[in-house]
N, C-alpha and C positions, 0 to 999 in steps of 0.2 A: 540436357534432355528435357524436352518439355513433362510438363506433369499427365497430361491426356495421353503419351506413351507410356506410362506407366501404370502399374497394376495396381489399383488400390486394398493394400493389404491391413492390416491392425498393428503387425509389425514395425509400423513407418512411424507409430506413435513416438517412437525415441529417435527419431529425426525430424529435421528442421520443416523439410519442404516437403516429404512423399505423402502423396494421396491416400487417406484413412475411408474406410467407408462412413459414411454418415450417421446413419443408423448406431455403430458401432463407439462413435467418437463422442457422443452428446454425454452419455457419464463422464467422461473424464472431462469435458469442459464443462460439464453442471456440477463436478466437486468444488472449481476454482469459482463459482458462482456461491457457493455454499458457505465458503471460505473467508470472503471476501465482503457478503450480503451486509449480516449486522454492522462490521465495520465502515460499511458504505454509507450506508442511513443517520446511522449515529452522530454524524459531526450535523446532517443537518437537523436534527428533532433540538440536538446542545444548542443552538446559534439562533434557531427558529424559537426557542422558549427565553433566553436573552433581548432577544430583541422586541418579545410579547407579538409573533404572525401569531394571527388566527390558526387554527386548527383544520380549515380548507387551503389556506396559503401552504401549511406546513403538508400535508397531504401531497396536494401538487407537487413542492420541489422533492418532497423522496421519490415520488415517481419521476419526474425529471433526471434526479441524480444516480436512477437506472440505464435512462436512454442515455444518458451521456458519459456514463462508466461504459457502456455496450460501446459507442461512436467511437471513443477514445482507445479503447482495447484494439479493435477492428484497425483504427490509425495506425495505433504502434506495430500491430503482425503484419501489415501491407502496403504501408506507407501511401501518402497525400504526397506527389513530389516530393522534399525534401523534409517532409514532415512525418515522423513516423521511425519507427527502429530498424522493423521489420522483423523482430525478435518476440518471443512470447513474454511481452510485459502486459500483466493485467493492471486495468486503470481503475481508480475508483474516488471517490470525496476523501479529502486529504484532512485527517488527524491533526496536521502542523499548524493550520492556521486556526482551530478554534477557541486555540487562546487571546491570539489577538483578534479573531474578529468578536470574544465575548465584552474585548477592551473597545474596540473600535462601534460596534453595535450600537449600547447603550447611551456612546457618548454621542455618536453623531449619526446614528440611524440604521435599518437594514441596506438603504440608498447608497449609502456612503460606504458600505463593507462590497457591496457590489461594484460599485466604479471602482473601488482601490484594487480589486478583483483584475477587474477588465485591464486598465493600465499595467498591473502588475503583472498576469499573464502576457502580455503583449509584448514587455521588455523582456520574460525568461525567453521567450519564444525567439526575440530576436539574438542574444547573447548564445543562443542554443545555435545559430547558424555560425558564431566567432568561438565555436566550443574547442576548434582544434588551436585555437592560439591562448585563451586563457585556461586549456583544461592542465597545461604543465604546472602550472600555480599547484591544480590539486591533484597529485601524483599518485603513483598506485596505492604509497603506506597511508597518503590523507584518504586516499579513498574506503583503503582498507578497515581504519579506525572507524570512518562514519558506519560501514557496514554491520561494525560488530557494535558500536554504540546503538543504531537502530536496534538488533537484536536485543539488547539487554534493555530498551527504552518500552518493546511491544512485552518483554515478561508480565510485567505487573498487569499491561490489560490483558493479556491471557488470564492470570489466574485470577484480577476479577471476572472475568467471564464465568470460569469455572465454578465461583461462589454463585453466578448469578446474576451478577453485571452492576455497572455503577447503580447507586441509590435505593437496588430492590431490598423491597421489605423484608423477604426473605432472604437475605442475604447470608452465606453463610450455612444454611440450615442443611440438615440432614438430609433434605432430597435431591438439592443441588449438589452435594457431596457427593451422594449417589448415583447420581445424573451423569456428573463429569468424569468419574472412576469410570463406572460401568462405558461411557464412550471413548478414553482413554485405554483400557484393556481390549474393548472390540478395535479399536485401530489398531494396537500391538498385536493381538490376536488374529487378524486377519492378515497383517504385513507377513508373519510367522509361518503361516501355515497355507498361503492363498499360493498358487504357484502360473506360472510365464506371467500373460499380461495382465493376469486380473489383480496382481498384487498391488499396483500403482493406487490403486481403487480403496487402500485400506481406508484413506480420510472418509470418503464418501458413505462406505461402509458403516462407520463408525457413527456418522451422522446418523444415518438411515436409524440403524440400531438405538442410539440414544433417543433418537422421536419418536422411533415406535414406545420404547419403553416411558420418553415422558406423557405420551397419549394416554398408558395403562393409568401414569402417576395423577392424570390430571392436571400435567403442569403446560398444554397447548391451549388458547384461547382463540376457539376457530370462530367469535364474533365477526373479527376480521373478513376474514373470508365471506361468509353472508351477507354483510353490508358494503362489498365490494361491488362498484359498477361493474359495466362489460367492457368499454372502450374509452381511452385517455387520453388525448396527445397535451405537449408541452407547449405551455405560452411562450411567445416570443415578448420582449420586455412585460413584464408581468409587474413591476415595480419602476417607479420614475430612478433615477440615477443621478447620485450628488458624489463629486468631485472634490471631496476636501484633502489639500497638498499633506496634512499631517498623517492621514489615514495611508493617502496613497504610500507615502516613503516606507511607514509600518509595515504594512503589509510584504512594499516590496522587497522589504529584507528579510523576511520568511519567504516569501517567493526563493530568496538565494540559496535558502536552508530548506528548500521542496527540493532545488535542483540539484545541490549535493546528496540528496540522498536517493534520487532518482541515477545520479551519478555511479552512486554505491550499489542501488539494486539492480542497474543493469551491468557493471562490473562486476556482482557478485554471481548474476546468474551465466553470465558468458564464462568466468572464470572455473565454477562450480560446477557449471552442466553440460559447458559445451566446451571446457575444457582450452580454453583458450581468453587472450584479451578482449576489450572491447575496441572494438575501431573510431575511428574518429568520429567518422560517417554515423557510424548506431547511436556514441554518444550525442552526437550533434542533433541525429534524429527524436532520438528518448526526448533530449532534453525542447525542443521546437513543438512536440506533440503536449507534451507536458503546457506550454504557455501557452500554446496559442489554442489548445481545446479547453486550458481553465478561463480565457477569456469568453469563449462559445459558449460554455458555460454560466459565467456570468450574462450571456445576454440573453439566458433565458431563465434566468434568477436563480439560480443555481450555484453553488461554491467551488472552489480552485478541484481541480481534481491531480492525482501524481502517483506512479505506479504503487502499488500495494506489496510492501515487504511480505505480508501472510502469505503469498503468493507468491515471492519467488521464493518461499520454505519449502510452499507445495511441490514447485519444479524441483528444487535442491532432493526432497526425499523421494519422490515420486519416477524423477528423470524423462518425465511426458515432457516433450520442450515441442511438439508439431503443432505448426501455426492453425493447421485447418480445425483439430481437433479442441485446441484453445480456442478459438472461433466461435464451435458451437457455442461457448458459453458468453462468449458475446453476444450473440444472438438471443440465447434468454436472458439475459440482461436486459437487452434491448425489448422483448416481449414484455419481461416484468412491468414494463415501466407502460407500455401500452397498454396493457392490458393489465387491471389495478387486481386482478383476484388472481392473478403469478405473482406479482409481490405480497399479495396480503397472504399466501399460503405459505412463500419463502418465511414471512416476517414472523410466521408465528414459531419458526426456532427459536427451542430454549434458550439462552445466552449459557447455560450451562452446560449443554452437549456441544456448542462453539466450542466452549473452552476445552473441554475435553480432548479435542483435535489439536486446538491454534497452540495450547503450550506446548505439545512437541515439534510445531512447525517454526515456532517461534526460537524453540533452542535451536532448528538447525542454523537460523541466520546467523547466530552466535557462533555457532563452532564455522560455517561458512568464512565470516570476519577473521575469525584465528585464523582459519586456512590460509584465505590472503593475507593477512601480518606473516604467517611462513613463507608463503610463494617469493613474496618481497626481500626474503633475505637476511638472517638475526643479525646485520651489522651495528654495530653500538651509535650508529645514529638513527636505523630504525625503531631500535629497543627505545632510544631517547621520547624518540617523537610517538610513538604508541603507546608506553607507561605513561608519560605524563599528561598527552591527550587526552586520556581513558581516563587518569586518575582525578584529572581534573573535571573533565563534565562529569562523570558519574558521582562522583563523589560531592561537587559544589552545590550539585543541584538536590543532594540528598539534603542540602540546611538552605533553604532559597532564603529563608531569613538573615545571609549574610550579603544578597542583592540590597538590602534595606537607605543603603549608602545612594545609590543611583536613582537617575530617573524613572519613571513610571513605564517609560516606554523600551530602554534597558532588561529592567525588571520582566517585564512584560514578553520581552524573546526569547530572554537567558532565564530565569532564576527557576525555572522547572521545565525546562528543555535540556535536555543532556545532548540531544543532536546535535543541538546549533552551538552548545558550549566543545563540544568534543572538535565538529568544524572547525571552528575559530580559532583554537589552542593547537590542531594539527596545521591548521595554514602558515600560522605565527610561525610555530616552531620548525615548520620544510622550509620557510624561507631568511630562519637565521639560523638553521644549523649548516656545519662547513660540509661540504661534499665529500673532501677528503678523506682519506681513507676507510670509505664506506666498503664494506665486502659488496661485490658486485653478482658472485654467485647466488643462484637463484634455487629455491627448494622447490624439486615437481612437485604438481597437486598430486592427490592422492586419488 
């Protein structure tokens, strides 16, 4: 049935495809904007001070890596031909790669982190089309480990948010303390007590509420805002591009470690919310949208971009999965970035009313992960390969000082990534453990 026959109601929010009214839909896709903001921005201000931009270069690409968190989201809910999920994955500047591009930067330019970009997108995007023949390599329980490794990997920046966020001076202190509690209880307290559609809304809630209250505290700096133009668009090559073969291969094996975990978050949110697998087709899509928009990306200087796990926490506890009403929130994305005084008013979020929200968003992907390691089956070869997966990234990467044996560039993907260690020890081990007498039966989700 087409969607112009149908009534657009508020109720459709917990469907994929039904018509929301407008008006009605723009909070719940301005929570996943909310959700998702500071972690967006963050990788580029880390990469941008690494590599010594200017302070107007650095400007530009956050605004940029709005439009193109918006572009990319928009892709993955409506797909570009074969590009795209069609599924509610929000896109945003990807976390994984700013350890190597703070290796890659200094040594051989912001040029050179940009072309390893471009190329490296280009090839997930292409691998993203051959996803139904090498995606059996990474089976449900590899998928399942990466999922629940992400969740235990975004803990720690939850609860630095909560203190306040990397580096602040007040780190820790009694009003970030206060910040994050009192946002933290208005989200519990509002999930509690909120009732039909408006419960979904506790995140946003919770926001609202911790800003208003950082406003009283003093802790919003609306210089931003003031000194913000009116109208921004993004340079197309904004920076020359260097090609060096060492950077590019760097990179693009974190690109592999973007795409398993893009893997995992759109297997976790199909598995999770919509109660079913993911199809070849969604994974092939996620995974093509993912490379070929962090190349698009790069061509307008800008960094990789890859679905945002805080966000499928949001879906997981929220169960908003309608593509139109995630939409709006591409669409202020897309605003933000146009227009510099919607991001300068997003940005003045405390990092500590973030965190107040993102650690309980953060556990669900955790308990999500366990759910799929059950879905999968406790056969004593899955128990193999998820104990020692787990125990090994999580654990290896808790002393990166025993990387010290290896090369720099080794060092540099593994020795405090728990993703890419958890990936590599689940691959290893699906493909030398015996098949044999695996229990076959399968545990319903819940």
């Amino acid at each position: 049935m087409f969607l112009k026959n149908r009534e657009a109601t508020l109720d459709n929010i917990y469907t994929l495809d039904g018509p929301v009214p407008l008006a009605k839909s723009v909070p719940f896709g301005l929570q996943h904007v909310l959700a998702m903001f500071v972690a967006n921005i963050a990788p580029i201000m880390i990469v941008a001070g690494v590599c010594d931009l200017s302070q107007q270069d650095t400007a530009s690409l956050i605004q940029t890596a709005m439009i193109v968190a918006g572009v990319g989201t928009l892709v993955q809910l409506f797909a570009v031909w074969k590009v795209g999920a069609r599924l509610p994955l929000v896109m945003g500047v990807s976390f994984t790669f700013v350890s190597i591009f703070c290796f890659v930067g200094p040594k051989w330019g912001f040029g050179a982190v940009l072309g390893a970009a471009l190329v490296g997108g280009i090839i997930e995007g292409l691998l993203g089309f051959c996803a139904k023949y090498w995606r059996r390599i990474i089976s449900p329980i590899v998928a399942a480990c990466v999922v629940t490794a992400i969740g235990f990997s975004l803990l720690p920046v939850g609860a630095n948010s909560f203190a306040g966020g990397f580096g602040a001076k007040d780190f820790g202190s009694l009003q970030n303390w206060l910040l994050g509690t009192f946002t933290l209880v208005s989200c519990i307290g509002f999930n509690i007590f909120a009732k039909g559609n408006l419960k979904p809304l506790s995140v946003l809630f919770g926001l609202v509420a911790g800003y208003i209250l950082a406003l009283f505290m003093g802790k919003v700096d609306l210089s931003l805002v003031s000194s913000a133009g009116m109208v921004s668009l993004p340079r197309f090559l904004p920076f020359e591009f260097e090609f060096n073969l060492s950077a590019i291969i760097s990179v693009t094996m974190i690109f592999l470690v973007s795409a398993t975990e893009t893997i995992g978050d759109t297997s976790a949110m199909t598995s999770t919310v919509l109660k079913r697998e993911a199809t070849d087709r969604e994974i092939s899509g996620s995974l093509a949208c993912d490379g070929f928009v962090s190349s698009l990306s790069a061509l307008f200087g800008c960094l990789p971009i890859t679905s945002f796990s805080q966000n499928i926490g949001l879906l997981a506890m929220t169960k908003v999965v309608n593509r139109y009403a995630i939409a709006t929130g591409a669409g202020i994305m897309i605003l933000a970035g146009i227009f510099p005084v919607v991001g300068a008013v997003l940005a003045t979020l405390p990092e500590a009313v973030l965190g107040g929200c993102t650690i309980m968003m953060f556990g669900n992907i955790v308990i999500s992960g366990l759910m799929m390691i059950g879905s999968c089956g406790y056969s004593q070869r899955n128990i193999v390969i998820a104990a020692l997966s787990l125990s090994v990234g999580l654990g290896f990467t808790q002393a990166p000082q025993m990387f010290a044996i290896f090369p720099d560039i080794v060092r540099t993907v593994f020795a405090e990534n728990c993703v890419a260690v958890v990936f590599l020890a689940a691959i290893i081990m699906n493909l030398v453990m015996p098949q044999e007498g695996a229990v076959k039966a399968k545990m319903p989700l819940k």
